[in-house]
C-alpha positions as CSV (number, residue, x, y, z in Angstrom):
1,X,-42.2,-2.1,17.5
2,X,-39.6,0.7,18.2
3,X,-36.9,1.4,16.0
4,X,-32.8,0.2,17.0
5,X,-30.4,3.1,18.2
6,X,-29.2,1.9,14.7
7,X,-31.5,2.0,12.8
8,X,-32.7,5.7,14.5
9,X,-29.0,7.0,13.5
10,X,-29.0,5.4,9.9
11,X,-32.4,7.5,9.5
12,X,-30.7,10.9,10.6
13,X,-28.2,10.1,8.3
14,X,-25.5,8.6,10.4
15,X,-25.0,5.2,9.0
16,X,-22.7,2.9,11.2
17,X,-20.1,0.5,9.5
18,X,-19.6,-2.5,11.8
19,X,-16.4,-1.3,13.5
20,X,-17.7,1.9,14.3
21,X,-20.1,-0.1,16.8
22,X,-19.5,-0.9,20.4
23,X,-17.2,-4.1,21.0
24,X,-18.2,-7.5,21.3
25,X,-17.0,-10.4,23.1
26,X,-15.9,-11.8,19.8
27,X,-13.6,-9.0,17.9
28,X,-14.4,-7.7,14.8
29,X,-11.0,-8.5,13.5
30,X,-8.3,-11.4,14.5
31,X,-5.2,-10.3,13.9
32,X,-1.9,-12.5,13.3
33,X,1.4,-10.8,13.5
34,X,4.3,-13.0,12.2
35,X,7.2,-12.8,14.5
36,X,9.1,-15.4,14.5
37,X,12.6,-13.6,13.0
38,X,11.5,-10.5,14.4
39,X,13.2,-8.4,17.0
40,X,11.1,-7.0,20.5
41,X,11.7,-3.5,18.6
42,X,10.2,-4.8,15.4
43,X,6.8,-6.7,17.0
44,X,6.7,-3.1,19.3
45,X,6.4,-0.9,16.2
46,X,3.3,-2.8,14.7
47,X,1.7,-3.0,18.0
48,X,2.3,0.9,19.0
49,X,1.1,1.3,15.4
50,X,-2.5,-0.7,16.3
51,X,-2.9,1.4,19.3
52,X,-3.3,4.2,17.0
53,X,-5.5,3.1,15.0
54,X,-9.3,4.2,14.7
55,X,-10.6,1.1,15.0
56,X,-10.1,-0.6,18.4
57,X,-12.5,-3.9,18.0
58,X,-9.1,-6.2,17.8
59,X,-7.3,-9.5,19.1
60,X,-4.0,-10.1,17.9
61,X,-2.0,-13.2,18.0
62,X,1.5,-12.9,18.2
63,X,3.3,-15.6,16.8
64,X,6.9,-15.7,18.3
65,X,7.6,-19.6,18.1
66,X,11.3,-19.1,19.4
67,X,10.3,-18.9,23.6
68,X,8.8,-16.1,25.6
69,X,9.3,-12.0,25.2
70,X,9.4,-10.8,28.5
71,X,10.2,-7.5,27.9
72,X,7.2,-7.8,25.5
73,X,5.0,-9.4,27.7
74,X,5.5,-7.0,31.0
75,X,4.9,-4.2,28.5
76,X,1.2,-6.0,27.1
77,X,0.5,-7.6,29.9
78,X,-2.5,-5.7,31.2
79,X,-4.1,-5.5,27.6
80,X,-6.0,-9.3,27.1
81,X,-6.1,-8.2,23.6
82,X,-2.9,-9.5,22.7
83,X,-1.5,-12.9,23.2
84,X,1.9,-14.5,22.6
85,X,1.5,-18.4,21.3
86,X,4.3,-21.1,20.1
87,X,2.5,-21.8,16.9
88,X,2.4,-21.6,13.5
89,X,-1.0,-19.4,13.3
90,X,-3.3,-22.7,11.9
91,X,-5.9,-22.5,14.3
92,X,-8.6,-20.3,13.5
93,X,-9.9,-18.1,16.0
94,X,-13.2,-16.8,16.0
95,X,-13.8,-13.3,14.5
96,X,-15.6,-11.4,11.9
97,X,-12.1,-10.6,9.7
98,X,-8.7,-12.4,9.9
99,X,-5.5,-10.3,9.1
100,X,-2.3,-11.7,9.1
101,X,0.9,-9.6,9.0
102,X,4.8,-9.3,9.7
103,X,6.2,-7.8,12.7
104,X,7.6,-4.2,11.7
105,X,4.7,-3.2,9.6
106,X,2.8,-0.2,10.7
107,X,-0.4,0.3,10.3
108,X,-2.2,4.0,9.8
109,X,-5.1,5.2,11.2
110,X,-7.7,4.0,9.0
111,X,-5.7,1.2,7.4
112,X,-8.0,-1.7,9.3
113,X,-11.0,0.1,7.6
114,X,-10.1,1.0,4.5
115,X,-8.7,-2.9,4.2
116,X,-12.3,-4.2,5.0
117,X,-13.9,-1.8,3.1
118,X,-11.8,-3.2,-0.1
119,X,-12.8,-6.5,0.3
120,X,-15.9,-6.1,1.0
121,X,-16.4,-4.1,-2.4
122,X,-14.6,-6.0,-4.4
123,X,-16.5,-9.5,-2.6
124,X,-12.7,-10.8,-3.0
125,X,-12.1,-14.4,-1.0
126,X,-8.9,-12.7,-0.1
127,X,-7.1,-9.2,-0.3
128,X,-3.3,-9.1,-0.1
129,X,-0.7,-6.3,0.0
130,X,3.0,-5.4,-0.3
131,X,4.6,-3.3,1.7
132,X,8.2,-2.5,1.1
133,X,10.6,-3.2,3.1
134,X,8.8,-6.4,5.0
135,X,8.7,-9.8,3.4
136,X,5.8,-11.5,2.3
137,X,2.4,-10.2,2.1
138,X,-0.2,-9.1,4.2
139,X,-3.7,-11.1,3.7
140,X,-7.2,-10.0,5.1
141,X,-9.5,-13.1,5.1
142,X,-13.5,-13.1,5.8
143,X,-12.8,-15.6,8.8
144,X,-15.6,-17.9,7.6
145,X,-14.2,-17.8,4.1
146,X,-10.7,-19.0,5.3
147,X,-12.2,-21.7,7.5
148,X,-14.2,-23.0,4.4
149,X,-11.3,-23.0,2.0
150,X,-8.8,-24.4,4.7
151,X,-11.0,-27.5,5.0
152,X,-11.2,-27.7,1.2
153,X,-7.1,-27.6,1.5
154,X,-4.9,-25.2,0.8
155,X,-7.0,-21.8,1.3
156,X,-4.2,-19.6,-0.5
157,X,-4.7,-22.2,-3.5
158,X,-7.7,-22.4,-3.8
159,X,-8.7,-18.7,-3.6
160,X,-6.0,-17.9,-6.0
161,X,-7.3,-20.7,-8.6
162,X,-10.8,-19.6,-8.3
163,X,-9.9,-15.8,-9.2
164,X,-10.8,-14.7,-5.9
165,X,-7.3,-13.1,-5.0
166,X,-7.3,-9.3,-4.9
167,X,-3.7,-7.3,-4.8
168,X,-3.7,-3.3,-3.6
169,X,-1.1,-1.3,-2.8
170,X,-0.3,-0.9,0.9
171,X,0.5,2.8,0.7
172,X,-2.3,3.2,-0.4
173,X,-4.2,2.0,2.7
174,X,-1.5,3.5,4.7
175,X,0.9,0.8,5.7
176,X,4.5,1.0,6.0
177,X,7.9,-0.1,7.4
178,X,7.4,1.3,10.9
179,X,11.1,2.8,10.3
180,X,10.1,4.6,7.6
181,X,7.8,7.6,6.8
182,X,4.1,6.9,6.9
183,X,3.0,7.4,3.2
184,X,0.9,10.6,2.6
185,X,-3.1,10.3,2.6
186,X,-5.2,13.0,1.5
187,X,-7.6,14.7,4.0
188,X,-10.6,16.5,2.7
189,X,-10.2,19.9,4.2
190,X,-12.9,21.3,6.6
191,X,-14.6,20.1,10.0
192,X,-15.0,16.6,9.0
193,X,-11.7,16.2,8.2
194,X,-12.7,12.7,7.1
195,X,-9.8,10.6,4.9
196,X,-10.2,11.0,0.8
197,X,-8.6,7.6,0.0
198,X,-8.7,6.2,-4.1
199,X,-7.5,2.5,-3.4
200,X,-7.1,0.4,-6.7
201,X,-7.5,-2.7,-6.5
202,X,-6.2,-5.0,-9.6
203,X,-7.7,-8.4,-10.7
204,X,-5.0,-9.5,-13.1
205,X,-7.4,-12.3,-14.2
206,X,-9.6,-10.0,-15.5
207,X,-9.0,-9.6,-19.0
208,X,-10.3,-5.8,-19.5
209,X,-7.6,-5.3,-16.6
210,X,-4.7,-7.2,-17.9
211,X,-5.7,-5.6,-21.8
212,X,-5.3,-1.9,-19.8
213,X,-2.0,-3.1,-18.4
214,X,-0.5,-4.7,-21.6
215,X,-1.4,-1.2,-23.2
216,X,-0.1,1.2,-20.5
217,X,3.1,-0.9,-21.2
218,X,3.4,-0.7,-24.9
219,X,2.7,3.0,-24.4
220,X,5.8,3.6,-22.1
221,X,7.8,1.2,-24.5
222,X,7.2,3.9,-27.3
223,X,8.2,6.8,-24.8
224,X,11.1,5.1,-24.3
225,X,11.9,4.3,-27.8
226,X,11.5,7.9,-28.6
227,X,13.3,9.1,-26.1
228,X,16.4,7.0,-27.1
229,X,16.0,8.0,-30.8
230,X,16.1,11.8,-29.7
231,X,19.5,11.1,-27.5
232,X,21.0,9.8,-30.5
233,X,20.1,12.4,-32.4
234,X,21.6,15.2,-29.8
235,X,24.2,13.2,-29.7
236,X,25.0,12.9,-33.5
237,X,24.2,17.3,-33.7
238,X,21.4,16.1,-35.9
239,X,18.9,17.4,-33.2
240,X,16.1,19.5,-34.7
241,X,16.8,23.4,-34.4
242,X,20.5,22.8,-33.6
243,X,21.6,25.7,-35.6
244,X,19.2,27.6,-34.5
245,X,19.7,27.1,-30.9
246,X,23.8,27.9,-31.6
247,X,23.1,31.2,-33.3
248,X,21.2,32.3,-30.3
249,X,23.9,31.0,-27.9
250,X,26.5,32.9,-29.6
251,X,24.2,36.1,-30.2
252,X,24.1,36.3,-26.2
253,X,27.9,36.7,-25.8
254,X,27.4,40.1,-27.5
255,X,29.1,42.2,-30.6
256,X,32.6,42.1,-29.2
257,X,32.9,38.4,-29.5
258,X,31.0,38.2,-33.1
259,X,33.8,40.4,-34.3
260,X,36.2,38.6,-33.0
261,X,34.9,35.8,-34.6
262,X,34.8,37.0,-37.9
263,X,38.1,38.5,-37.9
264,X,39.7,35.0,-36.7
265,X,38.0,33.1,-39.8
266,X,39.0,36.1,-42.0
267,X,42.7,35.7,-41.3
268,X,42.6,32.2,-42.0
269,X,40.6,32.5,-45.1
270,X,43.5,34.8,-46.6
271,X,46.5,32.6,-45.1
């Protein structure tokens, strides 16, 4: 039996991840953009932002739940990738990866990947991220995963009370307001030019983790304290090398004003 094109490429040494494939009927990722507060410009700037991106294999759901956009709408209307519904994002479409987000947050160009890839490392049941400047987070489900724990009740619950909740920080998978700067990545110089990106990703219910963090803390705590300690003392003259640092300050202003100097406290030595 012959070989997959796939399977040929991953044998030369060009190894596929599953959005780097041709589309399906189904999308790789569902995505849910929260837009119920949000202006045209504000839903524009995350979409503009998708378009961008390198991954393509996408359905988004834009949840307006205040009446139509036509302006919107005429704009979108000959992409069936997006959709505008009245609801409050409950149903569950099908798709490999659910992503739901606010309307004004931009994405970068590899921030769909380099979400997936996190989770996918981490085998998190969910992987949320701040971004500043928009309200509430953004959460990238496994589709089946959220279907399973919605039926079990409250999926956000349940995932967080089974340690499978995963926090990273959205610059560093390049998201941002869309009316401010797109956080810096680091490229790998060179032909490839392919993205060098370190995403953390912290499990505060992890005790090595939360031991790390209560350490990093007490360590800046004792900078701190130091620092105060040596403020007083500057501002007491009881800094180390104080005289020292005065005799070279008035050695710079030369002879002429050491004389002078000497003569003034002479004269009032003798009165």
């Amino acid at each position: 039996m012959s070989a997959s094109i796939e399977e040929e490429l991953r044998n030369a040494g060009f190894a596929l991840k599953a959005l780097h494939t041709p589309r399906r009927e189904t999308p790789l990722v569902r995505i849910l953009i929260r837009a119920a507060k949000a202006t045209d410009l504000e839903i524009a700037g995350t979409v503009a932002s998708l378009f961008g991106s390198a991954c393509q294999d996408f359905a988004v759901d834009i949840l307006t739940q205040d009446g139509g956009r036509p302006k919107l709408e005429e704009w979108l209307g000959t992409d069936r990738r997006f959709s505008f519904l009245e609801t409050d994002g409950q149903h569950i479409a099908e798709a490999d990866y659910t992503l739901v987000l606010s309307a004004g947050t931009a994405l970068g160009l590899h921030s769909l990947e380099a979400m997936i890839d996190s989770l996918r490392q981490t085998q998190a049941l969910v992987l949320r991220a701040l971004v500043d400047g928009q309200p509430g987070a953004i959460e990238l489900w496994r589709t089946a995963t959220l279907r399973e724990l919605r039926e079990a009740g409250d999926p956000e619950k349940n995932a967080r009370s089974s340690g499978g909740e995963r926090w990273v920080s959205g610059s560093a998978l390049g998201l941002h307001d869309f009316r401010r700067p797109k956080p810096k990545l680091h490229l790998r110089k060179g032909a490839a030019a392919t993205l060098d990106l370190n995403i953390v990703v912290r499990d505060l219910a992890d005790s090595a983790t939360r031991l790390d963090y209560e350490q990093r803390i007490r360590h800046l705590e004792a900078r701190l304290k130091k620092s105060e300690v040596e403020r007083r003392r500057l501002e007491q003259g009881l800094a180390p090398n104080r005289g020292i640092s005065r005799a070279r300050a008035i050695a710079r202003k030369g002879p002429a004003y050491i004389l002078g100097r000497l003569k003034a406290r002479t004269r009032r030595a003798g009165s």
